[in-house]
Backbone atoms as SQL, in Angstrom:
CREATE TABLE atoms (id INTEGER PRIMARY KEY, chain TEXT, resi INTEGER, resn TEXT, atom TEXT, x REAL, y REAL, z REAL);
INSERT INTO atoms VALUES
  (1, 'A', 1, 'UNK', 'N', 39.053, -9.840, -74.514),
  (2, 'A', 1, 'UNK', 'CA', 39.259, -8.825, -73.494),
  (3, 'A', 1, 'UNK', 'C', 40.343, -7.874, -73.996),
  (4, 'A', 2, 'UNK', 'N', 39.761, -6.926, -73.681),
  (5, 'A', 2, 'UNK', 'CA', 41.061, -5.620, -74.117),
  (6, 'A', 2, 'UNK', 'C', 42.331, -5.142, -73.043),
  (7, 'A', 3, 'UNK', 'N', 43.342, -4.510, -73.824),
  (8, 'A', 3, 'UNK', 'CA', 44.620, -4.198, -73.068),
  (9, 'A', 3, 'UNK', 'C', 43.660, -3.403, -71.381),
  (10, 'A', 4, 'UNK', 'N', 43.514, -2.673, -71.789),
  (11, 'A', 4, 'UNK', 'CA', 42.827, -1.819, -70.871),
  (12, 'A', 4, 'UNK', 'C', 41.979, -2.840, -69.355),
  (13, 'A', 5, 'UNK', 'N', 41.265, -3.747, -70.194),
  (14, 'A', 5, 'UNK', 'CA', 39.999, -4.453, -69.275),
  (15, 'A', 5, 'UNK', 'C', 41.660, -5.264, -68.272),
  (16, 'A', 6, 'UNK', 'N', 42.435, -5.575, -68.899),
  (17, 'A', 6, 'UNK', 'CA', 43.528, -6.859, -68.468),
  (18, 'A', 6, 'UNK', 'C', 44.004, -6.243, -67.375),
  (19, 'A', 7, 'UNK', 'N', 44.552, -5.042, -67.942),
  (20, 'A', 7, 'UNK', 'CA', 45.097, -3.987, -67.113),
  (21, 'A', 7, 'UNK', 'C', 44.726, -3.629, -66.099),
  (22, 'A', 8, 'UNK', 'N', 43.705, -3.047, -65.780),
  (23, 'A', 8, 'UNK', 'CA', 42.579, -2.964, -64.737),
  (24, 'A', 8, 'UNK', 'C', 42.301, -4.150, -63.760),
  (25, 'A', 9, 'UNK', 'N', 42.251, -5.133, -64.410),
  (26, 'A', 9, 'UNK', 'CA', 42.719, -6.625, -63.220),
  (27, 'A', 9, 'UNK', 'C', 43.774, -6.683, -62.598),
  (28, 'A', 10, 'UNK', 'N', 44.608, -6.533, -63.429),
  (29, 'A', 10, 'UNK', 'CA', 45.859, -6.887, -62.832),
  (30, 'A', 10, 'UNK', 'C', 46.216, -5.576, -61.875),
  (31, 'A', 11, 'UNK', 'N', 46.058, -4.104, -61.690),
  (32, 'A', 11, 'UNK', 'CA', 45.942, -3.620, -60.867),
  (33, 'A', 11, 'UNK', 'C', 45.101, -3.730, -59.717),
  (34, 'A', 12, 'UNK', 'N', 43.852, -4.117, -59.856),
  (35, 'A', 12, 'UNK', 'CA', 43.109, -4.306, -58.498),
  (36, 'A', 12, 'UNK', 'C', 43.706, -5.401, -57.975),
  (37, 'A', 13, 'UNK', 'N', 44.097, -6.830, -58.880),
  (38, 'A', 13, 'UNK', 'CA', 44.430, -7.948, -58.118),
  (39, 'A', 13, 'UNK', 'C', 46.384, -7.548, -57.819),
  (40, 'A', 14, 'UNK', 'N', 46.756, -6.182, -57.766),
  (41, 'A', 14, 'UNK', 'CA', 48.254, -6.265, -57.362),
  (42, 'A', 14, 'UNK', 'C', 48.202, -5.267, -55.836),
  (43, 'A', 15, 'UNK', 'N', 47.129, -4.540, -55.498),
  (44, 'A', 15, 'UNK', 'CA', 46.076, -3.726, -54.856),
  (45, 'A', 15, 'UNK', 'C', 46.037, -4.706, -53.995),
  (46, 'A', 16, 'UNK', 'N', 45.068, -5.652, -53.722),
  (47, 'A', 16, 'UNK', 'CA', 44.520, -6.891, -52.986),
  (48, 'A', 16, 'UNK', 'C', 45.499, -7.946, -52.478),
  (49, 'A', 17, 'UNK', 'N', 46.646, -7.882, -53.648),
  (50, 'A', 17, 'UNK', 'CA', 47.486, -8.534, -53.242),
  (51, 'A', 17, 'UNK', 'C', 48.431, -8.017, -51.956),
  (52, 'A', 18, 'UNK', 'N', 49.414, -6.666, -52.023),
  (53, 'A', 18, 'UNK', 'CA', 49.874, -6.591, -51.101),
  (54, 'A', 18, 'UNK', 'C', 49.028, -5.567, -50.211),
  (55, 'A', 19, 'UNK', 'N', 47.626, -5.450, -50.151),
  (56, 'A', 19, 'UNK', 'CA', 47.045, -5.525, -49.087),
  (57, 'A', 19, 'UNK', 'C', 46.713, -6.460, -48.265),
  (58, 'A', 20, 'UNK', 'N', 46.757, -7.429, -48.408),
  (59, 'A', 20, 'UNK', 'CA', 46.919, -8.483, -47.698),
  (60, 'A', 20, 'UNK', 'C', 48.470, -9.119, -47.522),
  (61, 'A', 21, 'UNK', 'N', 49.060, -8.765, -47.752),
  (62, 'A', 21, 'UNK', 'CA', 50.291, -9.253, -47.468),
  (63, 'A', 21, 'UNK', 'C', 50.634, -8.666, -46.519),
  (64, 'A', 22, 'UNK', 'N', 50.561, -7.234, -46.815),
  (65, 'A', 22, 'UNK', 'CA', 51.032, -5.877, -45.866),
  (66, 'A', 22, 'UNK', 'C', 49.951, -6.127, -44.327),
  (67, 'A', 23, 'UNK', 'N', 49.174, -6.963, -44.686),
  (68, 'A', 23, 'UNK', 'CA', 48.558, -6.992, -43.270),
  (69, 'A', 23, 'UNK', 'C', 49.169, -7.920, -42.505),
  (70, 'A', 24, 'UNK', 'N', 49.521, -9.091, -43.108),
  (71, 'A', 24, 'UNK', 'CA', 50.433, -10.056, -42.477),
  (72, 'A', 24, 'UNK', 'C', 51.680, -9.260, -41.965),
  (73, 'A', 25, 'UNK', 'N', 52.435, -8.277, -42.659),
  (74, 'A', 25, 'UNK', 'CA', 53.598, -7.844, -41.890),
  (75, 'A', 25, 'UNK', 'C', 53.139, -7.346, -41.245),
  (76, 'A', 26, 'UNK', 'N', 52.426, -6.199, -41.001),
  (77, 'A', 26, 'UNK', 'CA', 51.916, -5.236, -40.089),
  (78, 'A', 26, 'UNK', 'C', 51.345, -6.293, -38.702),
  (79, 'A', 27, 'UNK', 'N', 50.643, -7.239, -38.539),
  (80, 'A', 27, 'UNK', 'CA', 51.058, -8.269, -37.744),
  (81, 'A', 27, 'UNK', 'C', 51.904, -8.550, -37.022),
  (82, 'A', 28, 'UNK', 'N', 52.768, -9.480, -38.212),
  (83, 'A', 28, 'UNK', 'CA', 54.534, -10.394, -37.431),
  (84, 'A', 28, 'UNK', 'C', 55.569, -9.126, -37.571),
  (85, 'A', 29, 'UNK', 'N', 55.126, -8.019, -38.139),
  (86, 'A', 29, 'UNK', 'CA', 56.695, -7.012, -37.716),
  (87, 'A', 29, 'UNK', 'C', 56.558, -5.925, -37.475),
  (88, 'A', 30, 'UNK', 'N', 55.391, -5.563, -37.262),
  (89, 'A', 30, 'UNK', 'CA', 54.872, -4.525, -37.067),
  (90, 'A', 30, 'UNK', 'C', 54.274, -3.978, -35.326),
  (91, 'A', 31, 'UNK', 'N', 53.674, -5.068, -35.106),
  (92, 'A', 31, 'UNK', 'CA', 53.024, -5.737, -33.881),
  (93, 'A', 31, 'UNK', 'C', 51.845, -5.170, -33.690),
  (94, 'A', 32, 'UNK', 'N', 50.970, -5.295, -34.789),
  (95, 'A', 32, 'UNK', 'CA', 49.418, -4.934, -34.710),
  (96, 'A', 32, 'UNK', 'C', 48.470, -5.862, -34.364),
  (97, 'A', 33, 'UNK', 'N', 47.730, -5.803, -34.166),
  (98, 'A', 33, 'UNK', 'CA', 46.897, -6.445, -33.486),
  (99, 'A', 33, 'UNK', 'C', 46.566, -8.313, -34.511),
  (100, 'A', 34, 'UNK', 'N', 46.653, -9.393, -33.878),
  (101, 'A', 34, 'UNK', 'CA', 45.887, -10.694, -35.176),
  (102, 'A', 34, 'UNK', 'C', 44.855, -10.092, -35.404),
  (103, 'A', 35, 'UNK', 'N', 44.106, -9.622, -34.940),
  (104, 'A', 35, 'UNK', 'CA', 43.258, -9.449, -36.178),
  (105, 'A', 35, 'UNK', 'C', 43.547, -8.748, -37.657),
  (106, 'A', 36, 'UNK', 'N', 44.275, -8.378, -37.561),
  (107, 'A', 36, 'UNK', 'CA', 44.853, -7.787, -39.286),
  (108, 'A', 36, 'UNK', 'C', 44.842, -9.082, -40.614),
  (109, 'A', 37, 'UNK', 'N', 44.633, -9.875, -40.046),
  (110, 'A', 37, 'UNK', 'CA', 44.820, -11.343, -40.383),
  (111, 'A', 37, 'UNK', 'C', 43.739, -11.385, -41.189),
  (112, 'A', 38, 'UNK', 'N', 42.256, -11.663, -40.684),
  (113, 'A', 38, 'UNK', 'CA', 41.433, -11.747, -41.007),
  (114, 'A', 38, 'UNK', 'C', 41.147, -10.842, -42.535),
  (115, 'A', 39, 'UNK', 'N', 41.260, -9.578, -42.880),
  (116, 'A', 39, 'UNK', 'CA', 41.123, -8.808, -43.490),
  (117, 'A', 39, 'UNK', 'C', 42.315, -8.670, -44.847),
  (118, 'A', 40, 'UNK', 'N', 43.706, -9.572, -43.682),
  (119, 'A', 40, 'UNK', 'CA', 44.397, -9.807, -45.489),
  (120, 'A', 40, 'UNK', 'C', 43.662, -10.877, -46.098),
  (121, 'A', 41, 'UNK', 'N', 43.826, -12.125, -45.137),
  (122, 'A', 41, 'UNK', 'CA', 42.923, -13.333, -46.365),
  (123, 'A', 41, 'UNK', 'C', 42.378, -13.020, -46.547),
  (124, 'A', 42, 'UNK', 'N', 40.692, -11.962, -46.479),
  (125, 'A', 42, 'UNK', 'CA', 39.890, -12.096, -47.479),
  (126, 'A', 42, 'UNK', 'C', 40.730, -11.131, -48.857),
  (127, 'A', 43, 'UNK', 'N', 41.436, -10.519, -48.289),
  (128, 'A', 43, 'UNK', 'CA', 42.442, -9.515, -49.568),
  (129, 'A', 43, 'UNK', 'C', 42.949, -10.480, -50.872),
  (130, 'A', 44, 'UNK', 'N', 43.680, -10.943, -49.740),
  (131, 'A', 44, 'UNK', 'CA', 44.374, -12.624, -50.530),
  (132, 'A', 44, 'UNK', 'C', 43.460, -13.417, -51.268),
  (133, 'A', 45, 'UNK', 'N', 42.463, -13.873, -51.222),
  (134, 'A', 45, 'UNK', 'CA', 40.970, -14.637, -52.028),
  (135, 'A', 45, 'UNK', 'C', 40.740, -13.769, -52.649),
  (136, 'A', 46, 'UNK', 'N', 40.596, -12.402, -52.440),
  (137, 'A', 46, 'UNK', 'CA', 40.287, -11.663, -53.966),
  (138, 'A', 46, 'UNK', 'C', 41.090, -11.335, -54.928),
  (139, 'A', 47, 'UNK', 'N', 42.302, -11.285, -54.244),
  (140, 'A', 47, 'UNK', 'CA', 43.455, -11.335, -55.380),
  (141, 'A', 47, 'UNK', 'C', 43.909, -12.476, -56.448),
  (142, 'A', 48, 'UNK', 'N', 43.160, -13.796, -55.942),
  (143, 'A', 48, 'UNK', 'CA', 43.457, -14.673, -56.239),
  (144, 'A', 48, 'UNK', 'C', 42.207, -14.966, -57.218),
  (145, 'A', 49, 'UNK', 'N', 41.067, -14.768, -56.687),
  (146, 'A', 49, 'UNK', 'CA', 39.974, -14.469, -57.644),
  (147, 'A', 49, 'UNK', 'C', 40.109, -13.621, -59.300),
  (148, 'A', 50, 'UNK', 'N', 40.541, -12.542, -59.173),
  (149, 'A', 50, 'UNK', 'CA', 40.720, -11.961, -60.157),
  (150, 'A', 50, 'UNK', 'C', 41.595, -11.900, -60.899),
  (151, 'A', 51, 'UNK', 'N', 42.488, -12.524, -60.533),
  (152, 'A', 51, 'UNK', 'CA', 43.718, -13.011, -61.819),
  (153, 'A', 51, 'UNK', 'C', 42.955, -14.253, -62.586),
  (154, 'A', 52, 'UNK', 'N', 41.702, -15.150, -62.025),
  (155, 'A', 52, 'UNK', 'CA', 40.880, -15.819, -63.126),
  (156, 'A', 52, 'UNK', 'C', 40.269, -15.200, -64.180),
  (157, 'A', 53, 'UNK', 'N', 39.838, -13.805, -64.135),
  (158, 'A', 53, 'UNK', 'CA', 39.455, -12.974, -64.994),
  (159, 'A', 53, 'UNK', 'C', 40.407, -12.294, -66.325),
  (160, 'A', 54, 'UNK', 'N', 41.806, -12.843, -65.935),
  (161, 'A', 54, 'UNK', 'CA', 42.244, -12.583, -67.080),
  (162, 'A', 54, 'UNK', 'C', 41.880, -13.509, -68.089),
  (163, 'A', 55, 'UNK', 'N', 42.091, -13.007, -69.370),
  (164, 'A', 55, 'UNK', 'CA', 41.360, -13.869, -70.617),
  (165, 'A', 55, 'UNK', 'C', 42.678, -14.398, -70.958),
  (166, 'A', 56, 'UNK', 'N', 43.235, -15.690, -70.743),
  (167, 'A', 56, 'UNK', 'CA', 44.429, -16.118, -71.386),
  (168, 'A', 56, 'UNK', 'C', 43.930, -18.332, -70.896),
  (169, 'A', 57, 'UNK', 'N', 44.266, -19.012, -72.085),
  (170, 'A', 57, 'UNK', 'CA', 43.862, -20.385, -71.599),
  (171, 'A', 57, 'UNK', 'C', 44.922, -21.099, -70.945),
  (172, 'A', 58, 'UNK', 'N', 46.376, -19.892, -70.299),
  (173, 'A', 58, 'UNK', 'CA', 47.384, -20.893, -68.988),
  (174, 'A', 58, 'UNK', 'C', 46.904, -19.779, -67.895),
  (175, 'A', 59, 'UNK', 'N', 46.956, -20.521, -66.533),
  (176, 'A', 59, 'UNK', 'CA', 47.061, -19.913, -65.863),
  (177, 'A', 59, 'UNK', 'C', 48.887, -18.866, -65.538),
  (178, 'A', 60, 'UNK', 'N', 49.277, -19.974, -65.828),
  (179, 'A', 60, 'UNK', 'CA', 50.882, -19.721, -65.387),
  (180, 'A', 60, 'UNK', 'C', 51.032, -18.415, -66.086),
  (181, 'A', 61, 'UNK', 'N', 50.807, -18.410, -67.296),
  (182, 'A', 61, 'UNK', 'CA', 50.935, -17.257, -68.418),
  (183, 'A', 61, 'UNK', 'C', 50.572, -15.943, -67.914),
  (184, 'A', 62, 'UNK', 'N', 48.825, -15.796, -67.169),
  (185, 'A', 62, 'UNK', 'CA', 48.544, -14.931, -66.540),
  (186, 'A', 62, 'UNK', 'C', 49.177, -14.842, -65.330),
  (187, 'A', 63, 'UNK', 'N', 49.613, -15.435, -64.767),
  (188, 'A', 63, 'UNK', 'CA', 50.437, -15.058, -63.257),
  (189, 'A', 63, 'UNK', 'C', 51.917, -14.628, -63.607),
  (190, 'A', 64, 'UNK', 'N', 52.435, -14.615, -64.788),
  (191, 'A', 64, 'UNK', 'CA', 53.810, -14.594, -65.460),
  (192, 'A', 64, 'UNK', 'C', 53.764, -13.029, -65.877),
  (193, 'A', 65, 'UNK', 'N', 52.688, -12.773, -66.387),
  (194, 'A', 65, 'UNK', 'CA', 52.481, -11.235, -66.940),
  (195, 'A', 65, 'UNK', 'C', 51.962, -10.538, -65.919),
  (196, 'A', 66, 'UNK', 'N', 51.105, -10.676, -64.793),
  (197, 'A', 66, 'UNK', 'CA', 50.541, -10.275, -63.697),
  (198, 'A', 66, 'UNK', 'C', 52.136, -9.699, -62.962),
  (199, 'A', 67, 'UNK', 'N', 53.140, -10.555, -62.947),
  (200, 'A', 67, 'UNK', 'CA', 54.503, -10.150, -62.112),
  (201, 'A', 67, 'UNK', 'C', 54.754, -8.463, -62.184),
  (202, 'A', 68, 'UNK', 'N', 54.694, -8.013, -63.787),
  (203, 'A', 68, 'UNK', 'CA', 55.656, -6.838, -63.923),
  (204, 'A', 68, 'UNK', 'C', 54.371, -5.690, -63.162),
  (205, 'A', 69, 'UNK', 'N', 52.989, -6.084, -63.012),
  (206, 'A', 69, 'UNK', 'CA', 52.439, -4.893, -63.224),
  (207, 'A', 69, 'UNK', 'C', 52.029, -4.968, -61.275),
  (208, 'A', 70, 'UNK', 'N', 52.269, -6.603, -60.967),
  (209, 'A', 70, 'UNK', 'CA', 52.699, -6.092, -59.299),
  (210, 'A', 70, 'UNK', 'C', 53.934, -5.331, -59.083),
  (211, 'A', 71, 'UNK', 'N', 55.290, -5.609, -59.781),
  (212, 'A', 71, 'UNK', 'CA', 56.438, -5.173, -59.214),
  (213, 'A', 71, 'UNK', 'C', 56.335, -3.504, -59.649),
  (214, 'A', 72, 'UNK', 'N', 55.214, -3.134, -60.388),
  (215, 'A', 72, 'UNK', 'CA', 55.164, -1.207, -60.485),
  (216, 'A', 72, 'UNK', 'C', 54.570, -0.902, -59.296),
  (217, 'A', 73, 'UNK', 'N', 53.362, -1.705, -58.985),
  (218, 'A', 73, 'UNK', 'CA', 52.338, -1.700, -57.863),
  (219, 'A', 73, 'UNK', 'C', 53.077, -1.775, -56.691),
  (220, 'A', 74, 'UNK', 'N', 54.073, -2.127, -56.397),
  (221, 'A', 74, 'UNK', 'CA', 54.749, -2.487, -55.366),
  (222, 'A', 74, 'UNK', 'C', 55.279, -1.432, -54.782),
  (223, 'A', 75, 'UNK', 'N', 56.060, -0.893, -56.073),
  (224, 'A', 75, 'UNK', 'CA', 57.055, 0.452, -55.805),
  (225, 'A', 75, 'UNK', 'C', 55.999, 1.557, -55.642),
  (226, 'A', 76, 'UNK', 'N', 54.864, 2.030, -56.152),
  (227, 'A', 76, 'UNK', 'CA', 53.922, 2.572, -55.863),
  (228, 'A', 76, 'UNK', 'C', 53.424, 2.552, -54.419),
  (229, 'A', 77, 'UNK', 'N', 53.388, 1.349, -54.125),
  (230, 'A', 77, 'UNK', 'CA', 52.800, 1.368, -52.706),
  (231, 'A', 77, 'UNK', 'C', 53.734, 1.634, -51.572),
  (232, 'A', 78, 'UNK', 'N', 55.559, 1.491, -51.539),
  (233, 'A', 78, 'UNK', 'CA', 56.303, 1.629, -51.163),
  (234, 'A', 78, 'UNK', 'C', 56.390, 3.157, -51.390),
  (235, 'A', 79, 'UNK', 'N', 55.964, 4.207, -52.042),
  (236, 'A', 79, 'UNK', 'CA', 56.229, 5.668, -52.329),
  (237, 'A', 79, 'UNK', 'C', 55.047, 6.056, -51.479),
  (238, 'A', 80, 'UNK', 'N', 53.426, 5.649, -51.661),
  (239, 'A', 80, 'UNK', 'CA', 52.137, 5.912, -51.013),
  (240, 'A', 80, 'UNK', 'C', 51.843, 5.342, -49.788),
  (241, 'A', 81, 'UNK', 'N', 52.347, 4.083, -49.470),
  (242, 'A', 81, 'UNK', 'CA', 52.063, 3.849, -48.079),
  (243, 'A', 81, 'UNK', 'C', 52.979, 3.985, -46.851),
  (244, 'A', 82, 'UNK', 'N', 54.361, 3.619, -47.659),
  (245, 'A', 82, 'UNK', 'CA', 55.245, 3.569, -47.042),
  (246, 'A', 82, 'UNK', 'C', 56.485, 4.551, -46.559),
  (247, 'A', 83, 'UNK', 'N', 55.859, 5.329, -47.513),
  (248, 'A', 83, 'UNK', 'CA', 56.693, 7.032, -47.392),
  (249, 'A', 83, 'UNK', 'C', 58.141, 7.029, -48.012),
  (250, 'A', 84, 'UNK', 'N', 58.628, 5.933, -48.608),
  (251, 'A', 84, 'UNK', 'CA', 59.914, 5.581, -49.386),
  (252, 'A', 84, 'UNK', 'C', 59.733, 6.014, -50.783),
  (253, 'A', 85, 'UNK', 'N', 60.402, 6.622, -51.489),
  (254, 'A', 85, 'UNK', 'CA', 60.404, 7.448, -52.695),
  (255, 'A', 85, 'UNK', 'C', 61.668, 6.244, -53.504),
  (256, 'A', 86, 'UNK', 'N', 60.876, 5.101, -54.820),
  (257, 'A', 86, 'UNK', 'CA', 61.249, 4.851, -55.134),
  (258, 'A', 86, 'UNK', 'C', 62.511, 5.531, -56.128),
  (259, 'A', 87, 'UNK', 'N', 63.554, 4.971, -56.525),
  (260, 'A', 87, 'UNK', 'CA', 64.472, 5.621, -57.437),
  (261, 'A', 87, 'UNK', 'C', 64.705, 5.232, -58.784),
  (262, 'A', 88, 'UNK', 'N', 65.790, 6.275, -59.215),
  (263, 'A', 88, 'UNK', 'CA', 65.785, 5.469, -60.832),
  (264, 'A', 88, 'UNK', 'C', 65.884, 4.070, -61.050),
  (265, 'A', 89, 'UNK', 'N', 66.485, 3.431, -60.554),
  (266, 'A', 89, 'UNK', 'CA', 67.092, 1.816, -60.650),
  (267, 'A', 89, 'UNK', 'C', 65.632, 1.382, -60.128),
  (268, 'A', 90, 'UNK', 'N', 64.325, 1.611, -59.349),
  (269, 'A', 90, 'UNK', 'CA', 63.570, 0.626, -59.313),
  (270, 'A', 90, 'UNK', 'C', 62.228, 1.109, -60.946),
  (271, 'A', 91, 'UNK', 'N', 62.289, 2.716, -60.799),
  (272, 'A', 91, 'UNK', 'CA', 61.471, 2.580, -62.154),
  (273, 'A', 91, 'UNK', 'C', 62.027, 1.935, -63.614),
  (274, 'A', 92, 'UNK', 'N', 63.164, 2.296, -63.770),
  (275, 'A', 92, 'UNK', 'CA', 63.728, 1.269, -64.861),
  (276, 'A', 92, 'UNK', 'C', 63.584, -0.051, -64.891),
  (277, 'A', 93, 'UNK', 'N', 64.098, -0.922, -63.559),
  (278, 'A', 93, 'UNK', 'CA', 63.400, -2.082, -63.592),
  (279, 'A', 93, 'UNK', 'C', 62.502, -2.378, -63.884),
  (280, 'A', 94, 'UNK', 'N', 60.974, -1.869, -62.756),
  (281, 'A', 94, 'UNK', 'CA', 59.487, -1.856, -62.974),
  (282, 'A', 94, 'UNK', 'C', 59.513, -1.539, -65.147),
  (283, 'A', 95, 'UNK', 'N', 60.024, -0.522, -65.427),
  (284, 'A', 95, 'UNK', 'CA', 59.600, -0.674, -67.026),
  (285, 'A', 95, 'UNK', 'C', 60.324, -1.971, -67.746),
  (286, 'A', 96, 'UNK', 'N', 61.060, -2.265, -67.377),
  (287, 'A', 96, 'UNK', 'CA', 61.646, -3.084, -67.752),
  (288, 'A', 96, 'UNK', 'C', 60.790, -4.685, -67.637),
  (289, 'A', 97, 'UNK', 'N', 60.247, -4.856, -66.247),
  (290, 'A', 97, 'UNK', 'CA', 59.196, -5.795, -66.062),
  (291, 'A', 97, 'UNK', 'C', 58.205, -5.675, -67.096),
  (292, 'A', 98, 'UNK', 'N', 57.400, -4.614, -66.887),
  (293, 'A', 98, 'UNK', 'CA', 56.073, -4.448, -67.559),
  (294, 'A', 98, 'UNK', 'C', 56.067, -4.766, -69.517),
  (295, 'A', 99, 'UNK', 'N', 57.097, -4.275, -69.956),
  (296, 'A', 99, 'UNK', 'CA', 57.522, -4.875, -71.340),
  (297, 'A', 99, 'UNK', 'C', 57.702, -6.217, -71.376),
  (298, 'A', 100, 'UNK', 'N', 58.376, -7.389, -70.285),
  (299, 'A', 100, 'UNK', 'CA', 58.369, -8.493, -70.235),
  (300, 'A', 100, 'UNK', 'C', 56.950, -9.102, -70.196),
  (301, 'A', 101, 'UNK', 'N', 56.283, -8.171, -69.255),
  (302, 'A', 101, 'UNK', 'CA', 54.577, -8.808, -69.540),
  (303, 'A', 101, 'UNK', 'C', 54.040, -8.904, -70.378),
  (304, 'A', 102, 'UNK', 'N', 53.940, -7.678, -70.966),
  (305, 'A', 102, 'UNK', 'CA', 53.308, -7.443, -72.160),
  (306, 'A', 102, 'UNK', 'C', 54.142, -8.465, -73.104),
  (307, 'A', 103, 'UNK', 'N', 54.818, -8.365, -73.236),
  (308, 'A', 103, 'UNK', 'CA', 55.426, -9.537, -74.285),
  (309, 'A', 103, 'UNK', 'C', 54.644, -10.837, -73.878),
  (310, 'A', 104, 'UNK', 'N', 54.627, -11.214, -72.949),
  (311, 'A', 104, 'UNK', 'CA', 54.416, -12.658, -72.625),
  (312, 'A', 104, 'UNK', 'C', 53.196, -12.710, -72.360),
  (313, 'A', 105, 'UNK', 'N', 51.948, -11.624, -72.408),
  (314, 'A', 105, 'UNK', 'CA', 50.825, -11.776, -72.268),
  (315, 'A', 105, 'UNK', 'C', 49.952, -11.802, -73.652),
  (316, 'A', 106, 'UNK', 'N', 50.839, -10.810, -74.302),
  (317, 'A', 106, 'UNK', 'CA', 50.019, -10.231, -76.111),
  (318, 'A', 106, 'UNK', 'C', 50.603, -11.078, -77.231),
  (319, 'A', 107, 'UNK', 'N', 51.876, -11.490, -76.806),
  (320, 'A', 107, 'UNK', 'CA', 52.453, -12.367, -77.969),
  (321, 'A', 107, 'UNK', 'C', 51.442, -12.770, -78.846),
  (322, 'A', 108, 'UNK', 'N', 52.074, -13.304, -79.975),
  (323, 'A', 108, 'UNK', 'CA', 50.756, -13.746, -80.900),
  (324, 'A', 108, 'UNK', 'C', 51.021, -15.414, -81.157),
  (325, 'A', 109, 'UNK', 'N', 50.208, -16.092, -80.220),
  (326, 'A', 109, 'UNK', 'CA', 50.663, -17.560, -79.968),
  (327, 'A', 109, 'UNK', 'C', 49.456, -18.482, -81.111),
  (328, 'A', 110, 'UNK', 'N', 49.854, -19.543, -81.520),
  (329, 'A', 110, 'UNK', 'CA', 48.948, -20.382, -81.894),
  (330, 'A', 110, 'UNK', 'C', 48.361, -21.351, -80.843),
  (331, 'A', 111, 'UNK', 'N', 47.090, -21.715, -81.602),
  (332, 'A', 111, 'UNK', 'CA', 45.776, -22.515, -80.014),
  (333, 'A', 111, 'UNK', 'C', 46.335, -23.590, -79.723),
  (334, 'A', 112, 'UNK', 'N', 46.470, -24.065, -78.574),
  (335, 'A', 112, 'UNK', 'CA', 47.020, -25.448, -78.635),
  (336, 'A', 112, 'UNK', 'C', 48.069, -25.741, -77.994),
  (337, 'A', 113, 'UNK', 'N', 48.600, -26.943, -77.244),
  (338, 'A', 113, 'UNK', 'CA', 49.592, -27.163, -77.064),
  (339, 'A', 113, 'UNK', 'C', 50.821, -27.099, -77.527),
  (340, 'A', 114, 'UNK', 'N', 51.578, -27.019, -77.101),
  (341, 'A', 114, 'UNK', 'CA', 53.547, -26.953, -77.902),
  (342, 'A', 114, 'UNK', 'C', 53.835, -28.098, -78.426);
């Protein structure tokens, strides 16, 4: 699987992810209706679905590199949904994440256990 194909997962499944999360708050702090409920878990099962589609043989590994490219997704969605205009200190971070992924996703590991 290519940078690109990985990439593309891990955005829809960071998408799915706090769409369903965000439905749970919008819920308990928001005070929208339970039914919002319904529509994050199935969010939540697909988010959870498609982080299997990454090509890596740990899971942990893919949920380890999946982190930096939710925590861009995050601040993104905090600028687009939420009307909050992230700042320098969170895009530096967010780049700062996403190099940790990539490190820990592309490394060049041998097959096999440690």
């Amino acid at each position: 699987m290519d940078i690109r194909a990985t990439f593309l997962i891990y955005l829809f499944a960071a998408l799915a992810e706090i769409a369903g999360c965000f439905a749970f708050w919008a819920w308990l702090r928001l005070g929208k209706s339970v039914l919002w409920v319904m529509p994050g878990l199935l969010s939540l099962a697909i988010f959870a679905w498609l982080l299997t589609l990454v090509d890596t043989a740990a899971a942990g590994r893919a949920y380890a590199a999946y982190g930096g490219v939710y925590i861009l997704s995050s601040l993104i969605w905090l600028w687009s949904v939420e009307g909050v205009r992230p700042d320098r200190w969170d895009a530096i971070g967010a780049m700062i994440c996403l190099a940790g992924a990539a490190v820990i996703l592309f490394a060049p590991r041998a097959v096999g256990p440690a």
